[in-house]
C-alpha positions, 0 to 999 in steps of 0.5 A, a space after each residue: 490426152 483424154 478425148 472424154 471422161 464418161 462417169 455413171 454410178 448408181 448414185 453419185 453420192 455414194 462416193 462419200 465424204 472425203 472421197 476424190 475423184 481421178 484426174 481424166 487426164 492422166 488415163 490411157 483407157 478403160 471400163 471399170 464398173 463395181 459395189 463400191 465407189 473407193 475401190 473403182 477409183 484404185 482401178 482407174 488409178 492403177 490403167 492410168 498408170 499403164 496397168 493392164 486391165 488383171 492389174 487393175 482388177 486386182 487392185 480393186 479385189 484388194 481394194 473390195 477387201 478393205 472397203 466392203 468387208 461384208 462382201 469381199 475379204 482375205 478370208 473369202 474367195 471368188 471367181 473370174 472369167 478373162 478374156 486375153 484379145 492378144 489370144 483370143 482366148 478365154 479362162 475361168 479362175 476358180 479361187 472358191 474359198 474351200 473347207 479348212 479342216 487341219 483343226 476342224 475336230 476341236 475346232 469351235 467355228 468351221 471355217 473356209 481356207 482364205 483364197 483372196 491373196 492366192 487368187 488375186 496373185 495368179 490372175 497378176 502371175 498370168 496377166 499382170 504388167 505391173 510389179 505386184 506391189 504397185 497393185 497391193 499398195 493402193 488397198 494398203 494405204 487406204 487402210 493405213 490412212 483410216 477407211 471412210 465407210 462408203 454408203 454400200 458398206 453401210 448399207 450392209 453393216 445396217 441390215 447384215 452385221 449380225 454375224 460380227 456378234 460372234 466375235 468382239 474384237 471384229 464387232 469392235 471394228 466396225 462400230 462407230 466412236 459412239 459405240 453404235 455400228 457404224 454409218 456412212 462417213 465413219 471412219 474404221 481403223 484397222 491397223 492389224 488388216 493394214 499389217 497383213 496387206 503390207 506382209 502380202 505386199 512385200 513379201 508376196 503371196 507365198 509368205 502368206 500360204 507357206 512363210 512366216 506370215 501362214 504360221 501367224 494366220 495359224 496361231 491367229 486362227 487357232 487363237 480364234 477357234 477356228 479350224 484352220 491352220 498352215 496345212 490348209 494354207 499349204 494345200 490351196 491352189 487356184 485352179 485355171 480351166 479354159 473357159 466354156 463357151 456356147 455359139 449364140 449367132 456370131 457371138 461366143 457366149 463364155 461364162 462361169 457359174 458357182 453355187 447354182 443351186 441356192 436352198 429353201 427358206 427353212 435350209 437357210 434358217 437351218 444353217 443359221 442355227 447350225 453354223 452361227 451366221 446369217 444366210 441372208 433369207 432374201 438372197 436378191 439383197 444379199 450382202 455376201 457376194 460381189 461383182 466387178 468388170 474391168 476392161 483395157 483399151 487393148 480390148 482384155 476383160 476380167 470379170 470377177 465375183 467374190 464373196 464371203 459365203 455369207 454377209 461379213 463371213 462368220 464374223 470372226 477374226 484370226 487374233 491380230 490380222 484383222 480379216 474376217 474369217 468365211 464360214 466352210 462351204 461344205 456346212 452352207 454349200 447350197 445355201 450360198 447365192 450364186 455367182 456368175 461371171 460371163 464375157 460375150 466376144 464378137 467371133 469374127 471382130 474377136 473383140 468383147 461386146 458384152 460383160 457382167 459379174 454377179 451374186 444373188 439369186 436369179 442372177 444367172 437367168 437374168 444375165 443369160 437373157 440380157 446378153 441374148 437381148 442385147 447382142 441381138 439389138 432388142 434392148 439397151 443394156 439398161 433395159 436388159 435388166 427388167 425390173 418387173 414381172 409381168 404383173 408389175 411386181 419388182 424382180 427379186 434378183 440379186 446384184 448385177 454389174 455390166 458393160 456393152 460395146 455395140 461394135 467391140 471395144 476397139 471400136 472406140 470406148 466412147 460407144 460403149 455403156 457400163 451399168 452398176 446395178 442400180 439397187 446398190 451403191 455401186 460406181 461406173 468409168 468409161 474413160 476414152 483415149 485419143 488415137 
């Protein structure tokens, strides 16, 4: 079926022991580009069986749930930018894990609502082609079945695990059968987490912010410390906006920002006394946020950040479900690095040249100037991403993940490029389909 399967990554060992790659042959078409090695292949799994590219992206959130908890989780939250071509239209979903205050005046830890589940579910409600628990499964299995911990999770547990000290039973999680943390190819096993993707897969999202499964996350929390219960769960909603947009030549430039404005030094280590947790103090190596890209061979893209606030979130777990839980934003809220999220569509083609999902500091300057530098043909999209200063000093910038297509996407995938940042661990597909 295939004309070519084109694979970049990072660093081809970063997919591990045990891991498999998919089978080109049954694929239909597609970009997908992300941290972490396992939770691409669920992606590329779910647009070889007919997804479309949200399908796809939400398998990989779910996915990113499982195998890099530092940075994504149910606990945490994100945001994504989707362009439908069928439309030619272009939205922003804002999924930022907001502060959950329902026990805040007696609560021991302050916590952000969990928005995962309820994001993930609207891009499916809005985008999705496949039933919703075809797109759950993949994260599921993969826990049931003991997640093999990839190099770019061990990379964070390494330098990052700090908050997992405020919790045993999270700290228990992660460690090894020595009782050291754990390093890549350890397994982790995490039956309570594999219980809740299974609540969310068959009962759907609502169970989790209204059902029986929202007043099992309040006892947990409450069990926890936390200051979260069913009425926060009750009050969250995502929130869909049309995309801003800027004219560069005959290019419309869409993207999305949060948390732009990151604190000093002193901020951060101040918030690391006042809240328990780690604020990384070198945001260009910050383990709380990633990024992601998934594109159809019907030209759709969706482009997400997620994150956690901070690495590994406050490191604590609600009692028996087996997520992390995110610090409440309103305590760290400009000591977050920021995320970007941006899509660049040819105006007249009306087809994407350009994508790129960050977290990290400096990463929104560096993707406005690489999509400038690369639709105006200045630059490959590897050089988009300079490295140095002038001085020959290496740039403190955080994670950036990317795809260019010179000609648009319908133009045929095989001229198109992906890029996973190569600081990370993080994996890239192009996969082309005969015409």
């Amino acid at each position: 079926m295939l004309a070519s399967w084109a694979l970049l990554s990072a660093c081809e060992a970063s997919l591990g022991p045990g891991f498999t790659k998919p089978d080109p042959r049954n694929g239909v078409g597609g970009i997908i580009v992300a941290d972490e090695p396992q939770a691409v292949i669920i992606a590329q799994k779910i647009l070889s069986n007919g997804g479309s590219a949200a399908d796809a992206a939400v398998a990989l959130g779910f996915g990113l749930s499982v195998t890099l908890q530092s940075s994504a989780g149910l606990g945490g939250g994100g945001l994504c930018l989707v362009y439908d071509a069928s439309r030619d239209r272009a939205d922003t979903l804002d999924f930022m894990p907001v502060p959950a205050i329902g026990r805040k005046a007696t609560a021991k830890w302050h916590v952000a609502i969990p928005a995962l589940t309820r994001g993930l579910y609207a891009l499916h409600a809005e985008h999705g082609k496949l039933p919703w628990q075809q797109v759950v499964v993949p994260a599921e299995n993969l826990v049931r079945s003991g997640n093999i911990v990839s190099r770019a999770l061990a990379r964070d547990l390494s330098r990052s695990a700090i908050a997992l000290a405020n919790d045993p039973k999270a700290l228990d999680v992660f460690m090894s059968s020595q009782r050291t943390i754990a390093i890549e190819g350890d397994r982790i096993d995490q039956l309570d987490l594999a219980f809740t993707l299974g609540q969310i897969r068959g009962k759907t999202p609502s169970d989790f912010y209204v059902g029986g499964l929202a007043q099992s996350i309040d006892l947990g929390a409450k069990g926890a410390g936390a200051s979260l219960s069913s009425r926060d769960l009750l009050a969250y909603d995502p929130r869909w906006d049309p995309a801003e947009s800027e004219q560069i030549g005959s290019t419309e430039y869409y993207r999305a920002v949060a948390f732009e404005g990151y604190g000093t030094t002193a901020e951060r280590a101040d918030a690391d006394l006042r809240v328990g947790i780690e604020s990384a103090r070198d945001a260009s190596n910050n383990s709380a946020t990633t990024g992601f890209i998934v594109a159809d061979a019907d030209r759709n893209v969706v482009a997400c950040s997620l994150t956690m606030l901070s690495p590994f979130g406050i490191g604590v777990m609600p009692t028996g479900l087996g997520f992390l839980l995110a610090p409440s934003p309103s305590e760290i809220m400009h000591l977050v690095p920021p995320l970007i999220v941006a899509i660049a569509v040819d105006h007249d083609a009306r087809d994407v040249q350009y994508a790129a999902a960050a977290g990290g500091a400096g990463v929104t300057t560096q993707v406005d100037a690489s999509v400038r530098r690369v639709v105006f043909g200045q630059t490959d999209l590897a050089g988009s991403f300079a490295s140095q200063t002038e001085d020959g000093e290496e740039t403190k910038v955080g994670q950036i993940n990317a795809m260019y297509c010179q000609r648009g996407i319908g133009a045929g995938l095989e001229r198109c490029a992906v890029r996973p940042d190569p600081k990370g661990h993080g994996f890239g597909t192009i996969t082309v389909r005969d015409r």
